[in-house]
N, C-alpha and C positions, 0 to 999 in steps of 0.2 A: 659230625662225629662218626658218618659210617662208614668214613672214608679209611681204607686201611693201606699200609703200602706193600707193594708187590713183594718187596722183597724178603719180606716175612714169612711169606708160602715157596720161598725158591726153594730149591734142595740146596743143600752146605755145598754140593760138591767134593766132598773129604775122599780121599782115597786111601785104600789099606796099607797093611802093613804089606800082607803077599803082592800087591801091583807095585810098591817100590821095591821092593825084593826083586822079582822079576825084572826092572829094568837095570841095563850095564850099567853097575858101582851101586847100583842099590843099596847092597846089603852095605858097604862101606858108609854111603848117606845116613844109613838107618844108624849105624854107630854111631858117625859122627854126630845125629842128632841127641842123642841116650847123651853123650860125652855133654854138651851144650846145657840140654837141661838141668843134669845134673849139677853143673856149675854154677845154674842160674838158681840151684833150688826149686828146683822142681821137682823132685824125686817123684810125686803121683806118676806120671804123663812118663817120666824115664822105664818108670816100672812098667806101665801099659805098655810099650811098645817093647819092650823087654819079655814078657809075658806072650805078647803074641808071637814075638821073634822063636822063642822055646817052644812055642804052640806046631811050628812053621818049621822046627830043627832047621834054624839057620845060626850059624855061628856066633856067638856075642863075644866082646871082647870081654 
């Protein structure tokens, strides 16, 4: 039982909102991401990245 598995303590790896901004089409991915969720019903997760994008004065559609 005191076996645990590694990948529990890994870091996520997640990267921000500003590191896909910064890459060429970024800000266009970051849209088309907002666009995706929203369709999928996800409005949380749309909002988030929505919120930092305004954080970041980068254009939303």
């Amino acid at each position: 039982m005191g076996y645990v598995q590694s990948s529990m303590h890994r870091s996520t790896g997640r990267i921000s909102v500003a590191d896909i901004a910064a890459q060429p089409g970024g800000v266009e991915a970051l849209q088309r991401r907002v666009h995706e969720l929203r369709s999928s019903g996800v409005d949380f997760a749309a909002n988030a990245i929505e919120q930092e994008m305004a954080a970041l004065n980068l254009p939303r559609q």
